[in-house]
N, C-alpha and C positions, 0 to 999 in steps of 0.2 A: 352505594354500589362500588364495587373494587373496581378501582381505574387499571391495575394491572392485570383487569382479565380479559382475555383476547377472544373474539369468534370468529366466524366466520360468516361471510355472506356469498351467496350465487345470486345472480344479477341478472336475470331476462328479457331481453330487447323482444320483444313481439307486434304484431298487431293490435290496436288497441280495443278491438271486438272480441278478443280472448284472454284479457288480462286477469278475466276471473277463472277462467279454467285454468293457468298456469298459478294464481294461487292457489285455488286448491291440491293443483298438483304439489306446490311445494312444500302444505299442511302435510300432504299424506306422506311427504317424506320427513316428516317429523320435526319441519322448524319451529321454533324458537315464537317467532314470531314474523308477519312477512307486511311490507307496505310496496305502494303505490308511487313515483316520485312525481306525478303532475297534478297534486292536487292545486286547488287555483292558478293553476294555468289554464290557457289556451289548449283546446283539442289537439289534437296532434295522430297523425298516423298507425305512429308507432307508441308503444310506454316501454319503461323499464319496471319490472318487478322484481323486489328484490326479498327474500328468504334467508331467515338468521338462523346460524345454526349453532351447539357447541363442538360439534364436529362433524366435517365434511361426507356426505355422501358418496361412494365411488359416479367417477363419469356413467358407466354404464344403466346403476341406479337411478341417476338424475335424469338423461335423458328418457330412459323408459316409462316410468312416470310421469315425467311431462306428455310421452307423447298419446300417455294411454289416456292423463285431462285432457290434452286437444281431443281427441277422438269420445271420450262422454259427452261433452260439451259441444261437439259437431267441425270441429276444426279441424285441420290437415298441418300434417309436422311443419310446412314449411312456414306455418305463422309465424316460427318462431324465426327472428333472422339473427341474434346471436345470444351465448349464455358464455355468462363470464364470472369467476369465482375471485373470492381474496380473501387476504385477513383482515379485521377489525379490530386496531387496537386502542385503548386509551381511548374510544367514544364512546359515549354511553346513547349508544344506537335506539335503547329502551325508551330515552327520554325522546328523541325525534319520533318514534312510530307514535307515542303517547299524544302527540299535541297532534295528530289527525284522526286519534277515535272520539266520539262525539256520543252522548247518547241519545240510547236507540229507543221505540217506542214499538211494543208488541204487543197489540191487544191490551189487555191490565197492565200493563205491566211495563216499567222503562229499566233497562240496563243500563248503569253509567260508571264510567271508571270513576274511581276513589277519589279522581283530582278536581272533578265536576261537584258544583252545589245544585242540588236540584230545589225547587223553587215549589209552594206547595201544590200538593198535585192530589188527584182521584184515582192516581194508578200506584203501583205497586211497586215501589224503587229498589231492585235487587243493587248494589254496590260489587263491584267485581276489581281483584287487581289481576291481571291480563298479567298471564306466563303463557298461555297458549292461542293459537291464533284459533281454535273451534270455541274457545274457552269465555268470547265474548259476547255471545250472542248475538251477534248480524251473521251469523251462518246460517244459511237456508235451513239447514236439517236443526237445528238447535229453535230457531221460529217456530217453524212446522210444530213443535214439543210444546212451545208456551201457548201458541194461539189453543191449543186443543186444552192445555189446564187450563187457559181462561175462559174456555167455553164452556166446559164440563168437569173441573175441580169445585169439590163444595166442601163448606169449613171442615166437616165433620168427620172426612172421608181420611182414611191412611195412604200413606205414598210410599213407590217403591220406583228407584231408579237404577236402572240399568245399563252401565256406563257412563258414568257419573261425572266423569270429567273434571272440571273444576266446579262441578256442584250446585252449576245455577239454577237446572230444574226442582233437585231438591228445594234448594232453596227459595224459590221462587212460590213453591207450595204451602212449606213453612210460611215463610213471609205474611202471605195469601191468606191462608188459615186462622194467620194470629190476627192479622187486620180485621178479616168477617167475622170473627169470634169477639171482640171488642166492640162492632159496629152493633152486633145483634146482643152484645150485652150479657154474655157467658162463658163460662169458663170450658174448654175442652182438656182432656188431657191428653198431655203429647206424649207418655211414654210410649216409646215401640213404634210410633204414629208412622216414623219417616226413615226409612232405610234407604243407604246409597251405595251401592257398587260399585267396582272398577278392579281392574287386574293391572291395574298401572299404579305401583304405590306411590310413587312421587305425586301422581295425578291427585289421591287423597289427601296426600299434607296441605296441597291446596286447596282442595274442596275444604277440609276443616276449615284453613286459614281465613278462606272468602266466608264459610257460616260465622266464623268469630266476628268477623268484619261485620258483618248484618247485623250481629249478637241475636241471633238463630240459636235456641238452645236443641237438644232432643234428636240431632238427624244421628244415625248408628253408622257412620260411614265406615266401609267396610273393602280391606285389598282381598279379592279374588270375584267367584262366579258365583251365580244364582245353585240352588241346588234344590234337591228332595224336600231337606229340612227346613227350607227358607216359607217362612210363613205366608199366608195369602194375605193380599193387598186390594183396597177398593180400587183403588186409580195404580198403574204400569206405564210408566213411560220406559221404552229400550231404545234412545238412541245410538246404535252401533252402525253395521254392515249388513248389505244383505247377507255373506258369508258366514257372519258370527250367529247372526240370527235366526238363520236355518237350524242347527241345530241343538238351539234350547226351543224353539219357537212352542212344543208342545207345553214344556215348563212356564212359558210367559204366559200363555192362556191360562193353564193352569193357578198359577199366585195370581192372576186378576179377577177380583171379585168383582166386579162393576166396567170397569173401562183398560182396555188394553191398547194402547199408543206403539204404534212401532215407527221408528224414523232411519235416517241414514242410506235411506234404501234410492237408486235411481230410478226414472221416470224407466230407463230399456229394462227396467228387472222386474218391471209391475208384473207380468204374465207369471213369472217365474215367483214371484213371494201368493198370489193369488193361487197360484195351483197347490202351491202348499197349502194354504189357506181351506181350500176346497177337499184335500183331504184329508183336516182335521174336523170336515164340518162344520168353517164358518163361512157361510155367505153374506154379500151385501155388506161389507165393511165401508164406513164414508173413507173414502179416499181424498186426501190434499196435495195442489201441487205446489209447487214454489221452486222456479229456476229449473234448473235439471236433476230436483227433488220431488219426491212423492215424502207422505207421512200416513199408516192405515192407524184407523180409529175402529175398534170393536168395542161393542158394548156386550156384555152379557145380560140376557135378558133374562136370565133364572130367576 
């Protein structure tokens, strides 16, 4: 890492019953990466949370963000009792958030950064290097996505993801695939199998880079949107926004041939994705919750 490159951090003194809501606050403002500073400590009051960035937010942007987490999440502005910003130089901030992610274990399937040996196991070890704080997998709405491929993903099936991120869903599918296809003792082919999305092209270099790391061959990862052209798919995962999701939502039903996953969405928005839902003609989707997450699960029964 270049010791001569600077960030920046914003620093969140709050109560310590809302530490998660002001990280995600400080995800959606686009950090870097964001940590905790009392792990193995004693409980305390209050935390500090702190969110990397390579350039600074304006004041007005930070605050409103924060206080629009407090208020998803059930809190009130004043949780916060101060936010304090600086520059970062000449530390490699990267390496301290590194030694308190740990991996995670979700359904099949365990997430673990690069620097972890995982020891042998019966689940599905996706390897991740962490550039983004959704990007790791302990985010509610990124769970939500695995638990459902590992209930209802089967070797044989093609994937399509939407919003790709750094690629773990993909990935995780692939991975998935190649293991039950080995287990059961044949060969599938992966061309076309696994397509990934995103309109973040940065976001793709890493998703390739995290498939290289798996040595994941066959995902088509791809910068921009789903379209007309975009072929149908057995299994659909969209982890985005309710926002974004509203209007492809016709299109996602449409490319899923078998199971359609939608994430990202909050538990206040369930009425509001459900009525959409209802006027496309689907009822009864299994709905999951996790935190102040929902994830809809449709199956097509054609």
């Amino acid at each position: 890492m270049n010791k001569e490159k600077s960030w920046f951090s914003i620093e969140v003194t709050v109560i310590t019953e809302a530490s998660e809501a002001i990280e995600f606050g400080l995800s959606e403002l686009d950090a870097l990466g964001t940590e905790i500073n009392n792990l193995g400590k004693e409980p305390t009051e209050t935390l500090c949370v702190l969110g990397y960035f390579n350039e600074l937010p304006t004041d007005e942007a930070i605050r409103n963000q924060l206080n629009e987490a407090l208020r998803i999440y059930g809190f009130s502005p004043d949780s916060i009792r101060e936010i304090d910003s600086r520059k970062v130089e000449n530390i490699d901030w990267l390496f301290e958030w590194k030694k308190h992610w740990k991996p995670t274990e979700i359904d099949k399937f365990i997430i673990a950064p690069t620097w972890e040996t995982i020891e042998s196991t019966d689940k599905t070890v996706i390897y991740i290097e962490p550039n983004m704080a959704f990007g790791t997998g302990t985010h509610e709405t990124t769970r939500l996505c695995l638990q459902a491929i590992g209930e209802d993903y089967q070797a044989g099936m093609s994937f399509l993801d939407v919003g790709t991120g750094t690629g773990i869903l993909a990935i995780a599918s692939a991975k998935f695939r190649a293991k039950e296809s080995e287990s059961l003792n044949f060969e599938i082919k992966t061309l076309n199998a696994f397509w990934a999305y995103d309109t973040d092209a940065p976001s793709i270099e890493i998703a390739r880079e995290n498939a290289e790391l798996n040595k994941v061959d066959g995902i088509n990862f791809i910068v921009g949107s789903i379209s007309d052209e975009t072929p149908q798919f057995d299994f659909v995962c969209a982890n985005l926004t309710y926002g974004v999701i509203l209007p492809i939502l016709p299109l996602l039903i449409e490319k899923a041939g078998k199971f359609l996953v939608l994430s990202g969405i909050l538990k206040e928005q369930e009425d509001l994705i459900m009525a959409e839902l209802n006027k496309l003609g689907i009822g009864n989707p299994r709905i999951e919750t996790l935190g102040e997450w929902i994830s809809i699960k449709i199956a097509n029964e054609k």
